[in-house]
SEFIZA-3560 file (N, C-alpha, C; in Angstrom, 3 decimals):
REM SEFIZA-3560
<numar><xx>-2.951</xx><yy>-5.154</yy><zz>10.732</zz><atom>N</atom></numar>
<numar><xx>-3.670</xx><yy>-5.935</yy><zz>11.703</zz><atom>CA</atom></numar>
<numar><xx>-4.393</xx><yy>-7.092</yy><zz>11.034</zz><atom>C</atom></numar>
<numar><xx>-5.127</xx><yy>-6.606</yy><zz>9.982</zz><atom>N</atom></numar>
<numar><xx>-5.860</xx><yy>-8.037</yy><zz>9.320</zz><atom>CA</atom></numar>
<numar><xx>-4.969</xx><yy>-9.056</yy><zz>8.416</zz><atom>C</atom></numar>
<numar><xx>-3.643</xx><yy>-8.538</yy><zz>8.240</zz><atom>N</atom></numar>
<numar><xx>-2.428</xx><yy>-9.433</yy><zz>8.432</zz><atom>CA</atom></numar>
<numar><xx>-2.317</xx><yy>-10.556</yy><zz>9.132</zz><atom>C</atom></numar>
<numar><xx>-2.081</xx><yy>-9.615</yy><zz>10.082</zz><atom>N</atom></numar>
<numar><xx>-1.422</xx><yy>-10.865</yy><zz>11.669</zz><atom>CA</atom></numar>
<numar><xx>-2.955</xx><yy>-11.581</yy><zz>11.751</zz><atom>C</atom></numar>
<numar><xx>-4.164</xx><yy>-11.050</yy><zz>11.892</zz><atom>N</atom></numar>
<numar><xx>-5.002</xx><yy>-12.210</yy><zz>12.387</zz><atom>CA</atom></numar>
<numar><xx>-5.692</xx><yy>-12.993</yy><zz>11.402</zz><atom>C</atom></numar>
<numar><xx>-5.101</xx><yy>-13.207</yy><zz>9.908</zz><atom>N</atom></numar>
<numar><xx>-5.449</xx><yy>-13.839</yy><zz>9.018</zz><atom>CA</atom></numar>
<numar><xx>-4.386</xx><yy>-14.917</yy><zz>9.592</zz><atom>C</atom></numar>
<numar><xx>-2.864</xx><yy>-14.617</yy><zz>9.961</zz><atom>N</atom></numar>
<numar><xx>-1.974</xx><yy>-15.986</yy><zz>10.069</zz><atom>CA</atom></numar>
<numar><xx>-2.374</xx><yy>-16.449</yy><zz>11.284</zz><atom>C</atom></numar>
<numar><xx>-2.822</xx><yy>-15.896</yy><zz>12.092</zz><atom>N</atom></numar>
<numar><xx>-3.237</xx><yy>-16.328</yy><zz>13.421</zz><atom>CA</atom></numar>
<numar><xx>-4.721</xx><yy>-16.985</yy><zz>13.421</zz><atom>C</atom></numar>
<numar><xx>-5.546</xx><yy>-17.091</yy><zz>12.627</zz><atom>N</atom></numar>
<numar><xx>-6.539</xx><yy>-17.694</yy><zz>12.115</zz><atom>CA</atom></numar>
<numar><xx>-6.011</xx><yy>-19.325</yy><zz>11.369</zz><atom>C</atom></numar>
<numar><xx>-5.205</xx><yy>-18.967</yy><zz>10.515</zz><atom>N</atom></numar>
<numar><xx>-4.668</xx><yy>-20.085</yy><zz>9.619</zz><atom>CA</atom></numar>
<numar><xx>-3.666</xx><yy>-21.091</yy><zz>10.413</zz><atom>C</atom></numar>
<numar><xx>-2.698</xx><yy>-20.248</yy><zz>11.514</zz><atom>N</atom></numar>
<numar><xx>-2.126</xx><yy>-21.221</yy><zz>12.190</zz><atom>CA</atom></numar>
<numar><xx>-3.010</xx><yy>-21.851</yy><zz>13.122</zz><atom>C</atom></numar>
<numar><xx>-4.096</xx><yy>-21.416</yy><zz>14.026</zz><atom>N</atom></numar>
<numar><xx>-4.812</xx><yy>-22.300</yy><zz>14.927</zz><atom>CA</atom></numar>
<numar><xx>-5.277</xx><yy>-23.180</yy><zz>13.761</zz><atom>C</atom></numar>
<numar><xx>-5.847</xx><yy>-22.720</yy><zz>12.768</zz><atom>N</atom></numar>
<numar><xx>-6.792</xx><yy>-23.722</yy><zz>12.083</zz><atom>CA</atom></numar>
<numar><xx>-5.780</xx><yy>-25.314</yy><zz>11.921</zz><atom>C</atom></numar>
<numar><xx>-4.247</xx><yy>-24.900</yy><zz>11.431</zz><atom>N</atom></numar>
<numar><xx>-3.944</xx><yy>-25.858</yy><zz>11.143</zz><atom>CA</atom></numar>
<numar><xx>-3.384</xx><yy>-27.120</yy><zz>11.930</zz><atom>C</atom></numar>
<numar><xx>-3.313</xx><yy>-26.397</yy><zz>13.258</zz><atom>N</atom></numar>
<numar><xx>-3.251</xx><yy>-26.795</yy><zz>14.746</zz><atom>CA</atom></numar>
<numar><xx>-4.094</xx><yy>-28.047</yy><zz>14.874</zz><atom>C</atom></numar>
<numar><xx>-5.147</xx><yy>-27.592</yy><zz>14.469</zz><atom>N</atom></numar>
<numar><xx>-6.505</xx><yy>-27.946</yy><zz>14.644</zz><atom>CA</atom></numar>
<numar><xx>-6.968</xx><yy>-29.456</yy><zz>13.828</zz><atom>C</atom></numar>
<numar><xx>-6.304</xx><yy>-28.941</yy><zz>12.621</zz><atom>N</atom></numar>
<numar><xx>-6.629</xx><yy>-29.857</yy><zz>11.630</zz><atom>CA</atom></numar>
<numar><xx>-5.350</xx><yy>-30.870</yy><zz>11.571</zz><atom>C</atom></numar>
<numar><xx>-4.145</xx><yy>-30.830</yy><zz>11.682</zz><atom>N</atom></numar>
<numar><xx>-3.148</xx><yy>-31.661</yy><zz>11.525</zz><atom>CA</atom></numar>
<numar><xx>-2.298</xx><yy>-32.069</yy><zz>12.742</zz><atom>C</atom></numar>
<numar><xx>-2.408</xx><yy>-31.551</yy><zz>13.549</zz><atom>N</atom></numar>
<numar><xx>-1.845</xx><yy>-31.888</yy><zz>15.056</zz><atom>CA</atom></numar>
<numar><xx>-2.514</xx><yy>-32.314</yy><zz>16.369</zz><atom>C</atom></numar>
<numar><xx>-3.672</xx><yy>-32.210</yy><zz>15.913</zz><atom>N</atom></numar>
<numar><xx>-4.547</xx><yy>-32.461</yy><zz>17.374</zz><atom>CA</atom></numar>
<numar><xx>-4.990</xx><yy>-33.560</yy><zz>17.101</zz><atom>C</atom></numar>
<numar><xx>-4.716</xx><yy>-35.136</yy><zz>18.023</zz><atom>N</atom></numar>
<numar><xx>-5.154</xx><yy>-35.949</yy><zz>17.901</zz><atom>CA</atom></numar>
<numar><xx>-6.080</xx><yy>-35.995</yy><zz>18.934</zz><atom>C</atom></numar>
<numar><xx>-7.510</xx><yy>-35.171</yy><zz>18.858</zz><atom>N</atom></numar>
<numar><xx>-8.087</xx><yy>-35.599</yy><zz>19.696</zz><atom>CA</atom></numar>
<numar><xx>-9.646</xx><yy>-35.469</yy><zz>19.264</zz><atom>C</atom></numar>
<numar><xx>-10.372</xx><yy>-36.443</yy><zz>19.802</zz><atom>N</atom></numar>
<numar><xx>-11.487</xx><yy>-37.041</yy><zz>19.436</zz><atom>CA</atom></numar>
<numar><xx>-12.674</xx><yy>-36.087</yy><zz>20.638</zz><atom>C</atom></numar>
<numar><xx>-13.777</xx><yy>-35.851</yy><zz>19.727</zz><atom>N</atom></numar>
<numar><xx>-14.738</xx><yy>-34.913</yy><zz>20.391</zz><atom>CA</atom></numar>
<numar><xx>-16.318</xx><yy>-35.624</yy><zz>19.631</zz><atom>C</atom></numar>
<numar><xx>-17.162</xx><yy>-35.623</yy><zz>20.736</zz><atom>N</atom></numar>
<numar><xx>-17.934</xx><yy>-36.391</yy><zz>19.644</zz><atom>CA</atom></numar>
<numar><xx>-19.139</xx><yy>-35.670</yy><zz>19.270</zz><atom>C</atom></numar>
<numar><xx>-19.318</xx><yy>-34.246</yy><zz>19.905</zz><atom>N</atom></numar>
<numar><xx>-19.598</xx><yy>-33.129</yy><zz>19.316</zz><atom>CA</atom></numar>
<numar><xx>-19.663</xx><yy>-32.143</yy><zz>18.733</zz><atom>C</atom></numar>
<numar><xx>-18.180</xx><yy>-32.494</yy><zz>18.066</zz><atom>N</atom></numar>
<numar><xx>-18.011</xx><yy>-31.370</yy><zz>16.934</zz><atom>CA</atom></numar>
<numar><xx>-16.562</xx><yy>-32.353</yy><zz>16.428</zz><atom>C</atom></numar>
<numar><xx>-16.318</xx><yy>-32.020</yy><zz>14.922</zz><atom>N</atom></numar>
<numar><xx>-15.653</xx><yy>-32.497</yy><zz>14.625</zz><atom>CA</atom></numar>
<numar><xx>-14.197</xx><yy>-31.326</yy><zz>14.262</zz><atom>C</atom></numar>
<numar><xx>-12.909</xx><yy>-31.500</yy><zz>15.184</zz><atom>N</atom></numar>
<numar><xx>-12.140</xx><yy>-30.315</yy><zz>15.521</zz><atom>CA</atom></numar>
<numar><xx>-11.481</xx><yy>-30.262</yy><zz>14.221</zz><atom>C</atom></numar>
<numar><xx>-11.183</xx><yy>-31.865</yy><zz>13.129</zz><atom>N</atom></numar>
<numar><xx>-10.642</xx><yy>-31.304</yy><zz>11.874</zz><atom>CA</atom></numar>
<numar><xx>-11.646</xx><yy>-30.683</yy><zz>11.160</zz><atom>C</atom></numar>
<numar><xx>-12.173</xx><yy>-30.821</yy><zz>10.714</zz><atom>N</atom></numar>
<numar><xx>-13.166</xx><yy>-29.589</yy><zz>9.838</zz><atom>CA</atom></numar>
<numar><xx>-13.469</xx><yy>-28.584</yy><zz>10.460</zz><atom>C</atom></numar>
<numar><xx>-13.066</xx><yy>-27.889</yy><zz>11.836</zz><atom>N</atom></numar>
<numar><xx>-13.273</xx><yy>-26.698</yy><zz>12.165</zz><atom>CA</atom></numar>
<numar><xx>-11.903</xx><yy>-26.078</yy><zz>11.723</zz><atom>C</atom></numar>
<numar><xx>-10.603</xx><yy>-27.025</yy><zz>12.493</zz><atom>N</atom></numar>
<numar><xx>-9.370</xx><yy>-26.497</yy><zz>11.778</zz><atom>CA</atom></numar>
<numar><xx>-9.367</xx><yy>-26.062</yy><zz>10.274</zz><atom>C</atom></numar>
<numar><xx>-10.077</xx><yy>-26.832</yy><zz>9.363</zz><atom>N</atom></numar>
<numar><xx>-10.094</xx><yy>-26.380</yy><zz>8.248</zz><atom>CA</atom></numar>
<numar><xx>-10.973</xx><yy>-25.183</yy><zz>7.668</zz><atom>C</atom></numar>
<numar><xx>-12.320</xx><yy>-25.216</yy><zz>8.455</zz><atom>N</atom></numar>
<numar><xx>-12.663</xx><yy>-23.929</yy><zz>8.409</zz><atom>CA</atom></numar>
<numar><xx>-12.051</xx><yy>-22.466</yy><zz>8.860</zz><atom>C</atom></numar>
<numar><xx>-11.107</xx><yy>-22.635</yy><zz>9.656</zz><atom>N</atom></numar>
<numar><xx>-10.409</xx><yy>-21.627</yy><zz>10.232</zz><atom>CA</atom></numar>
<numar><xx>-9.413</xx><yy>-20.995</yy><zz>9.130</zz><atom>C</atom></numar>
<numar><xx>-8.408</xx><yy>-22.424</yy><zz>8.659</zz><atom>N</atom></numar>
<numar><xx>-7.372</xx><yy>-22.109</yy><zz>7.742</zz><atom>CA</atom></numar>
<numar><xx>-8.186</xx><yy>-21.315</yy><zz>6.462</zz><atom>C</atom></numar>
<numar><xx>-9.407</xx><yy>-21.774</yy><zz>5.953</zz><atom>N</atom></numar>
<numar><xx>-9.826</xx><yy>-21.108</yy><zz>4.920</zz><atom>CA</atom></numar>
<numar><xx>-10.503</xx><yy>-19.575</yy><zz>5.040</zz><atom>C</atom></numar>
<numar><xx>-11.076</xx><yy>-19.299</yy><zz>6.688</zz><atom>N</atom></numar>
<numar><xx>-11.219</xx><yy>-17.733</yy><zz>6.915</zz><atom>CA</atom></numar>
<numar><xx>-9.824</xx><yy>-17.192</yy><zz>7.040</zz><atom>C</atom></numar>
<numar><xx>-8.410</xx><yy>-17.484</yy><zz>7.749</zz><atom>N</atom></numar>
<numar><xx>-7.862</xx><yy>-17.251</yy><zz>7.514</zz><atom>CA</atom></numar>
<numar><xx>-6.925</xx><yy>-16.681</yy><zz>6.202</zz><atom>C</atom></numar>
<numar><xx>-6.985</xx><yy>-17.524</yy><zz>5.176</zz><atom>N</atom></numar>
<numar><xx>-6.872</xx><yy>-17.063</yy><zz>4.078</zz><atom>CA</atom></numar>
<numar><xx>-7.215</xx><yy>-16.352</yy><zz>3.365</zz><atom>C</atom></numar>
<numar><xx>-8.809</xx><yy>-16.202</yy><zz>4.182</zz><atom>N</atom></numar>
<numar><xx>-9.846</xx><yy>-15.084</yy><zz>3.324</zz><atom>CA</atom></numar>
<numar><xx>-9.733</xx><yy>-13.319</yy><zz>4.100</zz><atom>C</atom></numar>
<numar><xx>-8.814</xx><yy>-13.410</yy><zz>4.889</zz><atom>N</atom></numar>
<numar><xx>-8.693</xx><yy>-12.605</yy><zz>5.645</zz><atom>CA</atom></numar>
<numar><xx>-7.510</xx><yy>-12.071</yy><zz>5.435</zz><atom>C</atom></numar>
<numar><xx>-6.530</xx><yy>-12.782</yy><zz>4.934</zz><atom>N</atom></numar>
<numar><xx>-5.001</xx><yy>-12.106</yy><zz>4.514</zz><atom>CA</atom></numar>
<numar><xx>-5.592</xx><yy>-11.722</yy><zz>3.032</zz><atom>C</atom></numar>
<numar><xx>-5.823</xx><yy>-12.850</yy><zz>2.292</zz><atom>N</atom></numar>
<numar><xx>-6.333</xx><yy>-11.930</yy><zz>0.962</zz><atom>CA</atom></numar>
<numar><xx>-6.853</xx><yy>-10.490</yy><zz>1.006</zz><atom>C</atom></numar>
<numar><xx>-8.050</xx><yy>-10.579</yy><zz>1.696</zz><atom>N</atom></numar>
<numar><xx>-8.677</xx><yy>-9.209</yy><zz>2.025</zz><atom>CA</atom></numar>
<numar><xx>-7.875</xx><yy>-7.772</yy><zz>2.757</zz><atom>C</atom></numar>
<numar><xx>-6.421</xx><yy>-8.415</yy><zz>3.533</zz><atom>N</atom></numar>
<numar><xx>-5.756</xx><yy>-7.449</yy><zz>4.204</zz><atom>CA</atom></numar>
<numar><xx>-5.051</xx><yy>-7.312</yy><zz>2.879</zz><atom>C</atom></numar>
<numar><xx>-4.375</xx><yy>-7.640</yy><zz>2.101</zz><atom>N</atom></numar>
<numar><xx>-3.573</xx><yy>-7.903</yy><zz>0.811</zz><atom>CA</atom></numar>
<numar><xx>-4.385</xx><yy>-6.519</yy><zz>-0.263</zz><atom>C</atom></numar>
<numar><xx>-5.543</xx><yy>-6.665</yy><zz>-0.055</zz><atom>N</atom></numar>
<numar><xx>-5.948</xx><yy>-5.977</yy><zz>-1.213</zz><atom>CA</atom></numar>
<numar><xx>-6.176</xx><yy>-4.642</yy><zz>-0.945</zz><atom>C</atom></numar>
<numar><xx>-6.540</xx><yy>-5.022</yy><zz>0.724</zz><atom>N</atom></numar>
<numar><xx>-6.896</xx><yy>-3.298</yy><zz>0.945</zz><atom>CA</atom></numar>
<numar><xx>-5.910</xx><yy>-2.069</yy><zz>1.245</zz><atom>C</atom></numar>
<numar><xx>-4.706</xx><yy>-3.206</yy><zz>1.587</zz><atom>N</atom></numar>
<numar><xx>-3.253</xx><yy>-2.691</yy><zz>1.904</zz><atom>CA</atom></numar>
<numar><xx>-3.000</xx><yy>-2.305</yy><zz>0.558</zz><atom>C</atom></numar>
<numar><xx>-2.663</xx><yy>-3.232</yy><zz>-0.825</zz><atom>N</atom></numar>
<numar><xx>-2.518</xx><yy>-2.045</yy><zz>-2.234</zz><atom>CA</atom></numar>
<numar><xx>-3.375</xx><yy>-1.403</yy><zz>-2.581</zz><atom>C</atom></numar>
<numar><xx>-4.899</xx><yy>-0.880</yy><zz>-2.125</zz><atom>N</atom></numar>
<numar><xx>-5.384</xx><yy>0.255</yy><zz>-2.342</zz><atom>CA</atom></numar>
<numar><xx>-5.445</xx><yy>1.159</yy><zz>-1.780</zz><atom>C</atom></numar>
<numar><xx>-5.127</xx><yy>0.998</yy><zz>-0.238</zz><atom>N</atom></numar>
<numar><xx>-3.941</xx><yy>2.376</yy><zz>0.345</zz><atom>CA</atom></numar>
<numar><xx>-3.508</xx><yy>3.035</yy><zz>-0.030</zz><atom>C</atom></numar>
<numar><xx>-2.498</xx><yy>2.229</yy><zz>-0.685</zz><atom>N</atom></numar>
<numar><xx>-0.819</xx><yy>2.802</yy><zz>-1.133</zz><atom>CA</atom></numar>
<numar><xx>-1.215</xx><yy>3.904</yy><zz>-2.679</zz><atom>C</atom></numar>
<numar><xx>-2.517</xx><yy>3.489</yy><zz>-3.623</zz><atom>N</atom></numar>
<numar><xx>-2.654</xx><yy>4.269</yy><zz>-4.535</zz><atom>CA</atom></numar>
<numar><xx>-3.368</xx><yy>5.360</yy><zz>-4.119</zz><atom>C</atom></numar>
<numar><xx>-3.102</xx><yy>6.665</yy><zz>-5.480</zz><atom>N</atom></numar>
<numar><xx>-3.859</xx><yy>7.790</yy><zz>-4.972</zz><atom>CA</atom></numar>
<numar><xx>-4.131</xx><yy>8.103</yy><zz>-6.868</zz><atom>C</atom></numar>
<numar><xx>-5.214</xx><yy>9.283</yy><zz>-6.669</zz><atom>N</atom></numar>
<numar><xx>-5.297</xx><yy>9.749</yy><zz>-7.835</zz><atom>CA</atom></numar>
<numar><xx>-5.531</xx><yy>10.992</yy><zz>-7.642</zz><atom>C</atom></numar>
<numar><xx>-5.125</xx><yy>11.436</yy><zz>-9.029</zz><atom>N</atom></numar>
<numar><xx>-5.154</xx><yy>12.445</yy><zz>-9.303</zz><atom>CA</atom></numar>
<numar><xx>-5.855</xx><yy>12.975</yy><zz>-10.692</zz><atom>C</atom></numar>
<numar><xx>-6.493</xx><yy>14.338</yy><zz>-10.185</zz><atom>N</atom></numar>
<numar><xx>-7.331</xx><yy>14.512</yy><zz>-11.587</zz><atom>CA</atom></numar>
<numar><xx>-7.120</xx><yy>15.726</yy><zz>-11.688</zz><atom>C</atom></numar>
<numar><xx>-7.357</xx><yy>16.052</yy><zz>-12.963</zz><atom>N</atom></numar>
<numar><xx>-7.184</xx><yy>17.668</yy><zz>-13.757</zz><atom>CA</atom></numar>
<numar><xx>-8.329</xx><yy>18.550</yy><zz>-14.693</zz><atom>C</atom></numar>
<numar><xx>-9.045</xx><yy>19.157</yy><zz>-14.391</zz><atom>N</atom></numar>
<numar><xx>-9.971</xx><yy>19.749</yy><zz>-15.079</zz><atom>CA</atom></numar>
<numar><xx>-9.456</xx><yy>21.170</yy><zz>-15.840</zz><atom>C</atom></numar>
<numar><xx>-9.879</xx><yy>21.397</yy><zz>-16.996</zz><atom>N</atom></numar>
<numar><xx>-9.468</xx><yy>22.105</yy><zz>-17.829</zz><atom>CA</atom></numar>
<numar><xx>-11.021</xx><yy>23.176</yy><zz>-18.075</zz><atom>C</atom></numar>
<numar><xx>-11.368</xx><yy>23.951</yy><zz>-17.670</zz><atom>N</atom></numar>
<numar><xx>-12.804</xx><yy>24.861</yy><zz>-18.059</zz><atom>CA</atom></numar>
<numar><xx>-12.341</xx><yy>25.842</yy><zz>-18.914</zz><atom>C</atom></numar>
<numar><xx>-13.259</xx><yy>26.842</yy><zz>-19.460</zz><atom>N</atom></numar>
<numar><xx>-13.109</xx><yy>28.170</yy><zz>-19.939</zz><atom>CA</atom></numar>
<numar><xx>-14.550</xx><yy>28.901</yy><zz>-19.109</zz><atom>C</atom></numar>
<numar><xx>-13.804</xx><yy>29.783</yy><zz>-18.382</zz><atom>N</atom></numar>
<numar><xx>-14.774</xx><yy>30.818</yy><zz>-17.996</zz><atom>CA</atom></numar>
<numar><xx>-15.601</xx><yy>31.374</yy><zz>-18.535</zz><atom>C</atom></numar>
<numar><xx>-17.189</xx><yy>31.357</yy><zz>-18.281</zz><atom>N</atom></numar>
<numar><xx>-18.249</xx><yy>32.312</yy><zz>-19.617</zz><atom>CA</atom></numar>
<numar><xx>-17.897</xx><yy>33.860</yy><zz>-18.866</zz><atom>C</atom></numar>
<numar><xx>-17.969</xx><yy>34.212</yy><zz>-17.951</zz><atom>N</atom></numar>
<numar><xx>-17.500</xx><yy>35.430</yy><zz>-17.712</zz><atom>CA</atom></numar>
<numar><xx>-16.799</xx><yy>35.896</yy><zz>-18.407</zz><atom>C</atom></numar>
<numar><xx>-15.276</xx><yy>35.838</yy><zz>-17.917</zz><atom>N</atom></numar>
<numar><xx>-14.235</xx><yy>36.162</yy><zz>-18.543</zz><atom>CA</atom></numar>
<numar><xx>-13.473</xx><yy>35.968</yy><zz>-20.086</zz><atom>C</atom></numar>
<numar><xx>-13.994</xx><yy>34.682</yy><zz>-20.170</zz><atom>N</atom></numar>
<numar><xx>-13.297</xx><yy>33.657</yy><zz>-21.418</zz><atom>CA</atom></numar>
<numar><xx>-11.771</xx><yy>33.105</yy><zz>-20.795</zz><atom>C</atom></numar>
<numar><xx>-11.622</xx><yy>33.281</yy><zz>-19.670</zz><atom>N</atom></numar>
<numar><xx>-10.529</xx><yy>32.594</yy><zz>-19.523</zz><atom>CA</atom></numar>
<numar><xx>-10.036</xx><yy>31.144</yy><zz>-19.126</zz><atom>C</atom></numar>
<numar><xx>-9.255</xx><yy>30.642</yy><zz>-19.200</zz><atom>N</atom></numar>
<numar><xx>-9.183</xx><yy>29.183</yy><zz>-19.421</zz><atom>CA</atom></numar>
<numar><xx>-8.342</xx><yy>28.695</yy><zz>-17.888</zz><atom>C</atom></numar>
<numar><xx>-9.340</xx><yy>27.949</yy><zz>-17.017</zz><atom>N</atom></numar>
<numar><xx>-9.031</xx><yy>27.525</yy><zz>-16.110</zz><atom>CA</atom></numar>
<numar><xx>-8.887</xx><yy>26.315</yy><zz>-15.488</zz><atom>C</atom></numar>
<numar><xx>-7.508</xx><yy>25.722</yy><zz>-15.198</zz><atom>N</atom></numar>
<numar><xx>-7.219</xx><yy>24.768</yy><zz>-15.063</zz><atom>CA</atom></numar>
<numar><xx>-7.248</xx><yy>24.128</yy><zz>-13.310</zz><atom>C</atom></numar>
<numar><xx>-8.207</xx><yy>22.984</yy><zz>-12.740</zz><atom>N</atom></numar>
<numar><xx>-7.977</xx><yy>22.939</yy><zz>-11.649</zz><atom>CA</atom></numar>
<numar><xx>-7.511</xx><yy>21.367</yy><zz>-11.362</zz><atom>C</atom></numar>
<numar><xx>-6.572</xx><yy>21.347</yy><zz>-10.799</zz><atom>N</atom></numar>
<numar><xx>-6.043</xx><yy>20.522</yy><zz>-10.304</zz><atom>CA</atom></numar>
<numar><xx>-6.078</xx><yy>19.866</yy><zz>-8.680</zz><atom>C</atom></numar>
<numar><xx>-6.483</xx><yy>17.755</yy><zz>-8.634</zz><atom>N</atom></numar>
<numar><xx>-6.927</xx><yy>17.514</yy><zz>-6.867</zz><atom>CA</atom></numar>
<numar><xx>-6.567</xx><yy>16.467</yy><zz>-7.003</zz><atom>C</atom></numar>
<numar><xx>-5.172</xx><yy>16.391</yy><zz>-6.228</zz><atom>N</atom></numar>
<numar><xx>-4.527</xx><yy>14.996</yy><zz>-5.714</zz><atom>CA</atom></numar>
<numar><xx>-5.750</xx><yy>14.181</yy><zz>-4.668</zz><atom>C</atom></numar>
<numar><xx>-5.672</xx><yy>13.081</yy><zz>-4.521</zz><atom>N</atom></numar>
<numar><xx>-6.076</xx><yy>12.546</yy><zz>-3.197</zz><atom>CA</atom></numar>
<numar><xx>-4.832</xx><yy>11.425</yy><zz>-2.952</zz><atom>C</atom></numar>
<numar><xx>-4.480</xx><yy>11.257</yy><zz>-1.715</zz><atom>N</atom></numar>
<numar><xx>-3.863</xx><yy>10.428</yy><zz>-0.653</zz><atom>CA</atom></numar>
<numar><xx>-4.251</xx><yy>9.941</yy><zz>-0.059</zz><atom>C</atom></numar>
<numar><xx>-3.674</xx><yy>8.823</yy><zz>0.887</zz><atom>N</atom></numar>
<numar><xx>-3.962</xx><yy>8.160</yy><zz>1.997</zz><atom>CA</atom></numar>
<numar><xx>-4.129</xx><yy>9.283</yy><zz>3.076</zz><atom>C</atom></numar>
<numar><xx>-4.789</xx><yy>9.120</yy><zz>3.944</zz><atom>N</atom></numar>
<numar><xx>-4.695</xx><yy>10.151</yy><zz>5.165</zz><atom>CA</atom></numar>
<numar><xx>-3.338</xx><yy>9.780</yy><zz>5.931</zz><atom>C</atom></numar>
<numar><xx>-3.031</xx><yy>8.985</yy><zz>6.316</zz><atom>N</atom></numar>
<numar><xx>-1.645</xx><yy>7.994</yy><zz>7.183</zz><atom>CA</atom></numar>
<numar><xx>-1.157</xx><yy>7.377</yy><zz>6.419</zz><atom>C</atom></numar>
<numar><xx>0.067</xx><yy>8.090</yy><zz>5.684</zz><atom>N</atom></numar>
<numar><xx>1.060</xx><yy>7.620</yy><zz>5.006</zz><atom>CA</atom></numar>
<numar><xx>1.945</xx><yy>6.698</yy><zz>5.911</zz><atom>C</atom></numar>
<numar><xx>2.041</xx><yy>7.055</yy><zz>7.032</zz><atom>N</atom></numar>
<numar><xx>3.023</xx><yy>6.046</yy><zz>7.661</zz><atom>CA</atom></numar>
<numar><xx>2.623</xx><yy>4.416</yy><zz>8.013</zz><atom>C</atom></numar>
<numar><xx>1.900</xx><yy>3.989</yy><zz>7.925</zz><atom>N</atom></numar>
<numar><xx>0.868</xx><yy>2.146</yy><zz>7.985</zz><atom>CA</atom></numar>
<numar><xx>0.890</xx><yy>2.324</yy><zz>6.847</zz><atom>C</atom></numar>
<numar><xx>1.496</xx><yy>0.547</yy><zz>7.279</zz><atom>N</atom></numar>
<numar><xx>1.783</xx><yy>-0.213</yy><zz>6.269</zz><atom>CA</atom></numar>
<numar><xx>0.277</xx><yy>-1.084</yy><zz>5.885</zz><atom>C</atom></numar>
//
């Protein structure tokens, strides 16, 4: 989702900024277009990064020795994504 509305941010912006010939004398619509294209960008980046830290998982392994017993116990804890299926 923060995909699509990073390009959908960046395409109005550029709408905005390179195609609209039109004059407003209260706001100026190219520098909003350009503010748009640059949240836009900041918004696919941000979908970009959080999408490859999804996809990783870790895993860890602890190795103890029991004072009770003396025996040597190994515990092992994957973590995953909860919804492997989204992309």
């Amino acid at each position: 989702m923060s995909l699509g509305l990073g390009i959908v941010l960046f395409a109005i912006g550029a709408v905005l900024a390179f195609a609209l010939n039109l004059s407003v004398e209260w706001i100026n619509l190219q520098m909003v277009g350009y503010i748009l294209m640059a949240a836009g960008a900041v918004v696919i980046i941000l979908g970009i990064v959080l999408l490859a830290r999804r996809r990783s998982s870790v895993s860890t392994q602890r190795t103890a020795v029991d004072p009770a017993t003396g025996e040597r116990v190994t515990r092992a804890e994957t973590s995953r994504p909860d919804d492997t299926t989204t992309l």
